[in-house]
MOPAC internal coordinates of N, CA, C and O (Angstrom, degrees):
PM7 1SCF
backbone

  N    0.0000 0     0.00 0     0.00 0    0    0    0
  C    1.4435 1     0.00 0     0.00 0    1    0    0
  C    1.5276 1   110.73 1     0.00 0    2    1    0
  O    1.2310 1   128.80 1   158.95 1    3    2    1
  N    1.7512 1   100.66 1   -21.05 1    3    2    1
  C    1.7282 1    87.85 1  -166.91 1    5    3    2
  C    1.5366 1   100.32 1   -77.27 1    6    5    3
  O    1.2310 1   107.84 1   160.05 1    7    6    5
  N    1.1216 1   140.30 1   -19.95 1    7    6    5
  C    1.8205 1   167.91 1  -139.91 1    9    7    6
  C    1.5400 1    68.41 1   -91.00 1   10    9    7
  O    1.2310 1   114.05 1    73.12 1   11   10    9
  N    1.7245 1   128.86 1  -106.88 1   11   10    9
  C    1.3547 1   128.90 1  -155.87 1   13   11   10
  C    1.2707 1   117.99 1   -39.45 1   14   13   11
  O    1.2310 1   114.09 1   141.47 1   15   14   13
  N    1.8944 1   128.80 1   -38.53 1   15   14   13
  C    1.4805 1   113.63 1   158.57 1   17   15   14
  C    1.0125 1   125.86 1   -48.63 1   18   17   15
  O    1.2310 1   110.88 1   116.37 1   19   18   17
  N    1.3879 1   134.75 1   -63.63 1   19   18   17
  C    1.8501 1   134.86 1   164.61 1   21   19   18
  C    1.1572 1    92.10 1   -30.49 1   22   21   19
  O    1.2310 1   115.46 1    86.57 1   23   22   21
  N    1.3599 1   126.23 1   -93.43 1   23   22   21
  C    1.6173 1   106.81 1  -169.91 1   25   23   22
  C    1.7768 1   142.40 1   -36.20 1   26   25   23
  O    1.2310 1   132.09 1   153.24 1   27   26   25
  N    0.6283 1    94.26 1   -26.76 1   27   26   25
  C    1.5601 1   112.14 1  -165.16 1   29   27   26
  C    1.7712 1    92.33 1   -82.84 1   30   29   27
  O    1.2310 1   118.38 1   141.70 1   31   30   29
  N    1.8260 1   120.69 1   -38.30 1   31   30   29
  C    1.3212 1   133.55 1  -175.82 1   33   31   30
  C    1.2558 1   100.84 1   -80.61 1   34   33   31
  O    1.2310 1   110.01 1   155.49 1   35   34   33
  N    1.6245 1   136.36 1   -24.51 1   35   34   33
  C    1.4622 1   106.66 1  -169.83 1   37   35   34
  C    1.7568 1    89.70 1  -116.49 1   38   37   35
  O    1.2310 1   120.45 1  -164.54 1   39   38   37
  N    1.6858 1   116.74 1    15.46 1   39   38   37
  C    1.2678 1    93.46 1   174.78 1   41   39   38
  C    1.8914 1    96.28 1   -84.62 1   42   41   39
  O    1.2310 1   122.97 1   144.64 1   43   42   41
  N    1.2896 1   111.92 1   -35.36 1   43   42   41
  C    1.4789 1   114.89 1  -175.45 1   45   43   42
  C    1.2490 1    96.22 1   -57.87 1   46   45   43
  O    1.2310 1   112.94 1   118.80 1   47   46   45
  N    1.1669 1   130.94 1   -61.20 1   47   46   45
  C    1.5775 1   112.96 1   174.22 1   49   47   46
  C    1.4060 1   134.69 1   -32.60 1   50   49   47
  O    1.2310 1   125.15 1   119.73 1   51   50   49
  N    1.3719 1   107.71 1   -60.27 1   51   50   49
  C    1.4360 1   118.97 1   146.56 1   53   51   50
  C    1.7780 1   123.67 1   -12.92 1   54   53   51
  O    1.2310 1   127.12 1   106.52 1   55   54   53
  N    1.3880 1   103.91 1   -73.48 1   55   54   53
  C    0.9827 1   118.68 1   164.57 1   57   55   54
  C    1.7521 1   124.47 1   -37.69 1   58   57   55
  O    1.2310 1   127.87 1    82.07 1   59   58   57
  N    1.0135 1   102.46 1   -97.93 1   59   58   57
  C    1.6072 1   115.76 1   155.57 1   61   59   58
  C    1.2736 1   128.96 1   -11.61 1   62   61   59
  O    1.2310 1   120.20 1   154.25 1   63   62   61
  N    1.3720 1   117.22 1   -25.75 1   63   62   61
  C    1.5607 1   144.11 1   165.30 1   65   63   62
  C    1.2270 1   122.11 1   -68.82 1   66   65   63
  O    1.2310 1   119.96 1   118.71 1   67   66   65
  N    1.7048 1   117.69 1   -61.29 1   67   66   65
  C    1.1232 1   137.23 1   163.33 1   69   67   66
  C    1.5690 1   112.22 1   -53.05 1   70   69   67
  O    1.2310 1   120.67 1   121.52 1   71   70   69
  N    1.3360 1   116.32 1   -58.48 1   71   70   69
  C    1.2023 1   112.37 1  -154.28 1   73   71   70
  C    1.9510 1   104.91 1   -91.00 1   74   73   71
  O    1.2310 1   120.12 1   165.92 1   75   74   73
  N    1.1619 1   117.37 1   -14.08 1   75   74   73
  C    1.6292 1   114.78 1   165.76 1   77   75   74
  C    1.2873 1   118.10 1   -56.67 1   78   77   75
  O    1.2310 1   122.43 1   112.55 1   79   78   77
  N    1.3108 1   112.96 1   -67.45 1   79   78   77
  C    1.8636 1   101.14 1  -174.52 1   81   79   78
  C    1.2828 1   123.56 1   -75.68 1   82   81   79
  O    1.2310 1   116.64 1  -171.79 1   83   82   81
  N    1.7351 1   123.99 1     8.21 1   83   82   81
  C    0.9239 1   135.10 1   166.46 1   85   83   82
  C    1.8112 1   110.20 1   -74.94 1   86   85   83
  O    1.2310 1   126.80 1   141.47 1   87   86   85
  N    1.4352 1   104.52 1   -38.53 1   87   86   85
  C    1.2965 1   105.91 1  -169.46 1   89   87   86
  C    1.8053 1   101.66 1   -81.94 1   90   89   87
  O    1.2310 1   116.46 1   140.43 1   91   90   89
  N    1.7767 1   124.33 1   -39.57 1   91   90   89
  C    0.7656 1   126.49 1  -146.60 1   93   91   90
  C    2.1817 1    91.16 1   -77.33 1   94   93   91
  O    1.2310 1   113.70 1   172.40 1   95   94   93
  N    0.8585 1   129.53 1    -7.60 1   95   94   93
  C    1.1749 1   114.02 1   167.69 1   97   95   94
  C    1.5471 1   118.37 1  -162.65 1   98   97   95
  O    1.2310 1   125.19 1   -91.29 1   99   98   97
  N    1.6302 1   107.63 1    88.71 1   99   98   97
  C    1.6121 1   116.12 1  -174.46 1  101   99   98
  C    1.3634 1   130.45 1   -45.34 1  102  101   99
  O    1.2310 1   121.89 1   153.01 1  103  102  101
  N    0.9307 1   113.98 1   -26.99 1  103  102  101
  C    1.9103 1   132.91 1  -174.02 1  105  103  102
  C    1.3956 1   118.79 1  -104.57 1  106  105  103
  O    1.2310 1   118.99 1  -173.91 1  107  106  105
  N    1.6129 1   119.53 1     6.09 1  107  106  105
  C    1.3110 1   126.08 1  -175.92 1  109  107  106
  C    1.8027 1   113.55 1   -81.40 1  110  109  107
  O    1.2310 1   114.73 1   -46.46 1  111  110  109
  N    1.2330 1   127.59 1   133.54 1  111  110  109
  C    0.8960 1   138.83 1  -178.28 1  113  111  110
  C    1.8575 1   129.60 1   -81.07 1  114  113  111
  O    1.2310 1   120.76 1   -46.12 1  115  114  113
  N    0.9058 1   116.15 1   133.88 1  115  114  113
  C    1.4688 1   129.80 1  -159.47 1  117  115  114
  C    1.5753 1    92.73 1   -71.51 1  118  117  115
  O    1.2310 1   111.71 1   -57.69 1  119  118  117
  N    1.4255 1   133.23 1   122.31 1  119  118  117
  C    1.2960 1   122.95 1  -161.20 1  121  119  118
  C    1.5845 1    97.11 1  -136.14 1  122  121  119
  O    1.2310 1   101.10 1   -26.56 1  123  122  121
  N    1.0923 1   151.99 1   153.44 1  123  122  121
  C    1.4765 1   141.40 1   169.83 1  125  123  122
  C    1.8061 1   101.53 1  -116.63 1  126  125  123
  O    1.2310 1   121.62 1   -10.34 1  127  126  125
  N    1.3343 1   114.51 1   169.66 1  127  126  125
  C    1.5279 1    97.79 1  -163.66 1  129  127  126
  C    1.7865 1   117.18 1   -94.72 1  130  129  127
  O    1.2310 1   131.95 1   179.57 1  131  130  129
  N    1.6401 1    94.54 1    -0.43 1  131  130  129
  C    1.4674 1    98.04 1  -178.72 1  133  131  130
  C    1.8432 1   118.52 1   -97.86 1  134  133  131
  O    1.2310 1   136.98 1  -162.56 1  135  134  133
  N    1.8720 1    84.72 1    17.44 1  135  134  133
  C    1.6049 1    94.07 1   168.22 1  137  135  134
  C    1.4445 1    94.53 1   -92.85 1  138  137  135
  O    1.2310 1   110.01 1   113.91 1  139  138  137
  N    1.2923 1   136.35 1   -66.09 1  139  138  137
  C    1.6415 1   163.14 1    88.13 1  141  139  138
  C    1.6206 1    86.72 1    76.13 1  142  141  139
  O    1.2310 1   122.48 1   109.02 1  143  142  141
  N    1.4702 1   112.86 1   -70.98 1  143  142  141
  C    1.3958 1   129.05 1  -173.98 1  145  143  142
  C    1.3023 1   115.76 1   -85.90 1  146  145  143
  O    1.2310 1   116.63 1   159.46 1  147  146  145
  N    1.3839 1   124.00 1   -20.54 1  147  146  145
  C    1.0350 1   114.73 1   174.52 1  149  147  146
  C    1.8215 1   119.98 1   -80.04 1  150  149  147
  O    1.2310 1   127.72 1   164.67 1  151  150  149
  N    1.4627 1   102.74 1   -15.33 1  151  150  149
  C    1.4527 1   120.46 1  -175.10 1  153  151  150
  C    1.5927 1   111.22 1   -71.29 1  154  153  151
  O    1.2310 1   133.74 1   130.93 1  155  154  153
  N    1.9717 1    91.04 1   -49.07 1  155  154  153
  C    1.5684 1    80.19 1  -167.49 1  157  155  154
  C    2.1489 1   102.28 1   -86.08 1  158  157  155
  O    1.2310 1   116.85 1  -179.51 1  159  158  157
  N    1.5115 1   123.59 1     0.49 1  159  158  157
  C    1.4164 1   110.73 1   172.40 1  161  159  158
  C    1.5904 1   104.52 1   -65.14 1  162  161  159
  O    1.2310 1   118.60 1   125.44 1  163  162  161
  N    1.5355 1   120.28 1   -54.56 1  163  162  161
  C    1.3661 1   120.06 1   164.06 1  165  163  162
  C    1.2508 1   112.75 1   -33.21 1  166  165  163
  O    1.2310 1   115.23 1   117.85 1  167  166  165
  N    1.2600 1   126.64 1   -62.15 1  167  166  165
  C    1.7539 1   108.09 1   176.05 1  169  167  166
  C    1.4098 1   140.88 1   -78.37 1  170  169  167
  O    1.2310 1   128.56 1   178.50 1  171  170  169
  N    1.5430 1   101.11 1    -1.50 1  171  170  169
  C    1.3130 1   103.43 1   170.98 1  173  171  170
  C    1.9219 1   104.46 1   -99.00 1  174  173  171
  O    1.2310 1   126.16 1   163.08 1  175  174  173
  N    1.2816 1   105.76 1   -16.92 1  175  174  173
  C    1.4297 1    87.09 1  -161.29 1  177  175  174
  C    1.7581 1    83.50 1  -151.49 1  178  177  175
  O    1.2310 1   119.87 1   -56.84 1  179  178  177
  N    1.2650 1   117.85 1   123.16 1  179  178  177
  C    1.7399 1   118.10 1  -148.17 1  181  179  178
  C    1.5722 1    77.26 1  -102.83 1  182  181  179
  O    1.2310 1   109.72 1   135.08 1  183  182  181
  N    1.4484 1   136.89 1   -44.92 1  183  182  181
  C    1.3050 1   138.02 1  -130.28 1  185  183  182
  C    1.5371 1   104.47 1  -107.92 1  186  185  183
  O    1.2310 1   118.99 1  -172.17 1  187  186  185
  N    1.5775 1   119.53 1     7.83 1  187  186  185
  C    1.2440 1   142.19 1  -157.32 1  189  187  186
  C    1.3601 1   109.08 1   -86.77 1  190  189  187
  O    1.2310 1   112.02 1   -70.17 1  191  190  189
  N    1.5312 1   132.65 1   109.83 1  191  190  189
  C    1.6175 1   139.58 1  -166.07 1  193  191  190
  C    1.4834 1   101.21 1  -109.71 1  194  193  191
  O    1.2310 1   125.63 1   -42.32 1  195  194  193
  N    1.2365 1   106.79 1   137.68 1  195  194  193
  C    1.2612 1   105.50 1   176.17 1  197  195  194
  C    1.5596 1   134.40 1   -69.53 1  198  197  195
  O    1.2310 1    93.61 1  -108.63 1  199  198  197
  N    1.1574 1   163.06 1    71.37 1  199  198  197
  C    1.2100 1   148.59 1  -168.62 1  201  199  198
  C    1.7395 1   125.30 1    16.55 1  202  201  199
  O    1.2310 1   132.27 1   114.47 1  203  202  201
  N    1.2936 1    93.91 1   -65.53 1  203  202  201
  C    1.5111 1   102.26 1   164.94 1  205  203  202
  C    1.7249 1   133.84 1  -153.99 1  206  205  203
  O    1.2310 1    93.44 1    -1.56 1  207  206  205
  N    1.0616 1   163.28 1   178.44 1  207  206  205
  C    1.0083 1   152.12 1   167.20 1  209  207  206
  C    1.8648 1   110.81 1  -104.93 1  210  209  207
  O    1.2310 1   126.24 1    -8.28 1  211  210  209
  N    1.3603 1   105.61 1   171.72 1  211  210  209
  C    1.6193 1   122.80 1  -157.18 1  213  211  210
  C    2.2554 1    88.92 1   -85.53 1  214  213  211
  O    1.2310 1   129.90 1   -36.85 1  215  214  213
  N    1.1012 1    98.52 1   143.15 1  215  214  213
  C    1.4550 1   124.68 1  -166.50 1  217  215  214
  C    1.6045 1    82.87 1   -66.62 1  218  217  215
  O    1.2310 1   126.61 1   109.49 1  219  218  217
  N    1.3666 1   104.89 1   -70.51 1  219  218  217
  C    1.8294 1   111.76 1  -160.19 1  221  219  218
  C    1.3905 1    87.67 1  -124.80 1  222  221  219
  O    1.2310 1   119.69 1   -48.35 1  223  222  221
  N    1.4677 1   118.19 1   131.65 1  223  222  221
  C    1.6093 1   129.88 1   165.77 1  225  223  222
  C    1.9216 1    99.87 1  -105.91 1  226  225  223
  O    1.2310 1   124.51 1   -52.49 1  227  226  225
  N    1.6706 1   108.95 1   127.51 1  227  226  225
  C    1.3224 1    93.07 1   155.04 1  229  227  226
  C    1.5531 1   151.31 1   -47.58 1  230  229  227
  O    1.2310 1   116.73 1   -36.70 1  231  230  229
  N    1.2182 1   123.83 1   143.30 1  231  230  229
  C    1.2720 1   120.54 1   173.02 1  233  231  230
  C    1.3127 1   127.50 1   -39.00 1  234  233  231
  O    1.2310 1   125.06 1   144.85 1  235  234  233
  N    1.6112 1   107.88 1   -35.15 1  235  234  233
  C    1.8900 1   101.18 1  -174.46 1  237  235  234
  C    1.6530 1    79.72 1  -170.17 1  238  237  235
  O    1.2310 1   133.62 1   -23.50 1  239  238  237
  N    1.1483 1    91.27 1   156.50 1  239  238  237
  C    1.4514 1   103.86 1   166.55 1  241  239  238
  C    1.3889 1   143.37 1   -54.32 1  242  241  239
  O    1.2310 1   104.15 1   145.82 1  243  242  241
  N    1.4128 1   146.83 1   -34.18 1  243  242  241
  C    1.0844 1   142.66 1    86.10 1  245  243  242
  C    1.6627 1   118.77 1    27.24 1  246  245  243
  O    1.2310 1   120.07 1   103.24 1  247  246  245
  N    1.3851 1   117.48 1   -76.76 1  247  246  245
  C    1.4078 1   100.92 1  -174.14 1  249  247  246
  C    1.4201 1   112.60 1   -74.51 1  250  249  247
  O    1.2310 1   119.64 1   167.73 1  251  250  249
  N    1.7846 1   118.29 1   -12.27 1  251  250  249
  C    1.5260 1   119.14 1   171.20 1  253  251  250
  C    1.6266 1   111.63 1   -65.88 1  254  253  251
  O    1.2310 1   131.03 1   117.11 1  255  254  253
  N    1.0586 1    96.33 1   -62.89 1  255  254  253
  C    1.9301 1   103.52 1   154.41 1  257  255  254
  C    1.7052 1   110.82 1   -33.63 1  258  257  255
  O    1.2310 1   105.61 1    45.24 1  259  258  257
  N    0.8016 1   144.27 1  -134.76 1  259  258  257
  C    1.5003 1   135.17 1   171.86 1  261  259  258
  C    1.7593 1   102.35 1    31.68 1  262  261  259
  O    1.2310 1   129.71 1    86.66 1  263  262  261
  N    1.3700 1    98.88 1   -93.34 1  263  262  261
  C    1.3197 1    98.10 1  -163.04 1  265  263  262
  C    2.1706 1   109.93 1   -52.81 1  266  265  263
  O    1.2310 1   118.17 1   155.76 1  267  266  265
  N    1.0209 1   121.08 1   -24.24 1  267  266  265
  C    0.8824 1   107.74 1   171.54 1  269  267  266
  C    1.3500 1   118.20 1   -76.77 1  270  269  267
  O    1.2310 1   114.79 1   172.49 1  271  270  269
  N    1.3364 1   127.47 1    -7.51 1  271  270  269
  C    1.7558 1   136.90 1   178.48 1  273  271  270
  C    1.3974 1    73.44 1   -69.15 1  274  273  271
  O    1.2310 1   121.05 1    96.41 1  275  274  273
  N    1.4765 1   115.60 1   -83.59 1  275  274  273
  C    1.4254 1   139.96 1  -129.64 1  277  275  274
  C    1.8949 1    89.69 1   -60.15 1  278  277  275
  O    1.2310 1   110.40 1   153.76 1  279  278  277
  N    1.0602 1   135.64 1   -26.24 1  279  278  277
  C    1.7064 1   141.71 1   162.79 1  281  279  278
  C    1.4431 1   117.60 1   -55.08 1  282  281  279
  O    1.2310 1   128.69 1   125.05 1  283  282  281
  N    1.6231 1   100.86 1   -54.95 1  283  282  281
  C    1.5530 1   105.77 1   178.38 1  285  283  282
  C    1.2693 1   133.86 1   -76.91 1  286  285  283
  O    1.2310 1   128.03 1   161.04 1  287  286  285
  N    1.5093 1   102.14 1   -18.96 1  287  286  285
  C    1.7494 1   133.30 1   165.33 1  289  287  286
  C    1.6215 1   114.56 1   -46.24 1  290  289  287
  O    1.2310 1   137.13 1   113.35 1  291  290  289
  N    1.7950 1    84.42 1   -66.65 1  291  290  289
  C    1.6513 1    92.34 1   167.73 1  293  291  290
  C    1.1036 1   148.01 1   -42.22 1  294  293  291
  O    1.2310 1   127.46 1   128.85 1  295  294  293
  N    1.7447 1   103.25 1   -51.15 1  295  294  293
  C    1.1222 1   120.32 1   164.15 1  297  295  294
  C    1.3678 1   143.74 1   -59.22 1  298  297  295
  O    1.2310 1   129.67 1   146.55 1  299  298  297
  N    1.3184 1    98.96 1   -33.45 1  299  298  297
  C    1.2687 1   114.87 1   171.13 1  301  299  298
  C    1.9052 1   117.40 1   -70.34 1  302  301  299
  O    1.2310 1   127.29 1   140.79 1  303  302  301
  N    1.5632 1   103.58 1   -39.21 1  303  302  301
  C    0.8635 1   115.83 1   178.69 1  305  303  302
  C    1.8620 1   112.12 1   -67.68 1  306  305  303
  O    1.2310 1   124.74 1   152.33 1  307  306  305
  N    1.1098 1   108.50 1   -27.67 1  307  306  305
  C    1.8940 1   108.45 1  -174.60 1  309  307  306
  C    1.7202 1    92.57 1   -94.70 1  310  309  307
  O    1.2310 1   119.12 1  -178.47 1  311  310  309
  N    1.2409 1   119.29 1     1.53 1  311  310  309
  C    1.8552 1   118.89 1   172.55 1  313  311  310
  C    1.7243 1   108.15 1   -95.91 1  314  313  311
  O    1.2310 1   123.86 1   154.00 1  315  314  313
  N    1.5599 1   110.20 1   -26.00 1  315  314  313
  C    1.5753 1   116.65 1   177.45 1  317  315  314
  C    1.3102 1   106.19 1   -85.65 1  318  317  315
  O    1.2310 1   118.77 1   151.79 1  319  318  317
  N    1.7147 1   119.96 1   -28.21 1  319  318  317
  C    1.4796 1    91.94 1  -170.51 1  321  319  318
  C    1.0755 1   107.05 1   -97.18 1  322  321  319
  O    1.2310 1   108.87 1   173.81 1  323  322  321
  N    1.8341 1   138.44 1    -6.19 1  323  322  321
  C    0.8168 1   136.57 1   140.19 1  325  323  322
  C    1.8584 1   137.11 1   -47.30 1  326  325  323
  O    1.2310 1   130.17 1   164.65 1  327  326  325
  N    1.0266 1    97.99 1   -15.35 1  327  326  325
  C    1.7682 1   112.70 1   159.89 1  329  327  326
  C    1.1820 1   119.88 1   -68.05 1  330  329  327
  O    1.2310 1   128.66 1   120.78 1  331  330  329
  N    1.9259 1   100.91 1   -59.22 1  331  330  329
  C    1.0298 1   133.75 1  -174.03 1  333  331  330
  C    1.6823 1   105.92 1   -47.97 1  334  333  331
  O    1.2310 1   129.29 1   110.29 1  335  334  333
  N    1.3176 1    99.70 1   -69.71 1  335  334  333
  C    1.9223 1   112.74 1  -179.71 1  337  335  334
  C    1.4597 1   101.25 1   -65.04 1  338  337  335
  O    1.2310 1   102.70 1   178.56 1  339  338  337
  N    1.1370 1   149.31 1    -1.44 1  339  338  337
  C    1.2902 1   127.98 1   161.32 1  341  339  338
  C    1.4624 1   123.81 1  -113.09 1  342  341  339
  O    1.2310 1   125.73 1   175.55 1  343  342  341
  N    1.8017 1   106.59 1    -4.45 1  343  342  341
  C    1.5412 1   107.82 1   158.22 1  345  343  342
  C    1.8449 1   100.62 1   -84.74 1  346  345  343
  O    1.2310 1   115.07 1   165.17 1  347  346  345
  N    1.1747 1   126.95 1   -14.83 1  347  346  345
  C    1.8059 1   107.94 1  -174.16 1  349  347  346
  C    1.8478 1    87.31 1   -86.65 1  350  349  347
  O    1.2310 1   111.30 1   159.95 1  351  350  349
  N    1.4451 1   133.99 1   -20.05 1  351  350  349
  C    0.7425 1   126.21 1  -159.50 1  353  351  350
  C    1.6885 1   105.94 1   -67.62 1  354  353  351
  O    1.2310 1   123.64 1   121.03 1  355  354  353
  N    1.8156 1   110.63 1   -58.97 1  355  354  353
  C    1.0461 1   140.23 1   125.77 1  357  355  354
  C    1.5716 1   108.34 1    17.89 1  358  357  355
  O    1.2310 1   124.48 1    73.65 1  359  358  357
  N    1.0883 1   109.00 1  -106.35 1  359  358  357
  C    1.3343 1   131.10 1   172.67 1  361  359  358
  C    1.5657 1   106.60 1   -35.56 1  362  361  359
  O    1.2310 1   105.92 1   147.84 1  363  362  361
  N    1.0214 1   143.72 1   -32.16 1  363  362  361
  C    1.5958 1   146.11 1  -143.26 1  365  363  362
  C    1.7739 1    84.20 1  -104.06 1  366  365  363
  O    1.2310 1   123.28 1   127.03 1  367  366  365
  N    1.1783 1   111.33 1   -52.97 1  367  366  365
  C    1.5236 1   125.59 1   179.77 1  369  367  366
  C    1.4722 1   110.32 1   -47.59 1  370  369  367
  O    1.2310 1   125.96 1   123.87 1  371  370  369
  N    1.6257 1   106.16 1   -56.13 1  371  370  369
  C    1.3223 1   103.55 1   169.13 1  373  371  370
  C    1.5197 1   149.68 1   -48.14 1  374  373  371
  O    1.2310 1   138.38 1   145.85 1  375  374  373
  N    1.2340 1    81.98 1   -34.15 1  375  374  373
  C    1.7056 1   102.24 1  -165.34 1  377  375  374
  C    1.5399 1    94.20 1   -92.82 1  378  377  375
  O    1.2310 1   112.46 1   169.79 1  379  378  377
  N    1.3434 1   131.83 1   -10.21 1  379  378  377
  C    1.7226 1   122.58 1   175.20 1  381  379  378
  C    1.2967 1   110.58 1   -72.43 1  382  381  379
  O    1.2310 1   120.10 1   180.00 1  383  382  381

């Protein structure tokens, strides 16, 4: 029972997380940080060229979104089954 209190406490937390800075400012804009960075190189240094530019830029924003799900998806996913395959590994060890 004590297992479902912890749980039950960091799902409300959870919660509470998500849903605060959503409330604390309705009209705020979805910003990524290499707009962020690109603002303040312009203001520190006006005359500043970039090295190089991006091979293929997405069509619209939205499909940049996507592919960055579809990046973090992956990743995450080749970090679980790597958990995954070294707790059965784990386990395989054990049980001999």
């Amino acid at each position: 029972m004590k297992t479902f209190n912890k749980n039950l406490i960091l799902i409300a937390l959870l919660i509470i997380m998500v849903i605060v800075p959503l409330a604390i400012n309705k009209n705020a804009e979805f910003g990524g940080a290499d707009g962020e960075a690109e603002g303040v190189i312009v203001e520190v240094s006006p005359n500043y060229e970039p090295w190089f530019s991006s091979i293929w830029e997405p069509p619209s924003g939205e499909i940049e979104s996507l592919l960055f799900a579809l990046q973090a998806a992956l990743g995450a996913g080749i970090i679980a089954y790597y958990f995954g395959f070294m707790k059965g590994k784990r386990n395989s060890a054990d049980n001999r």
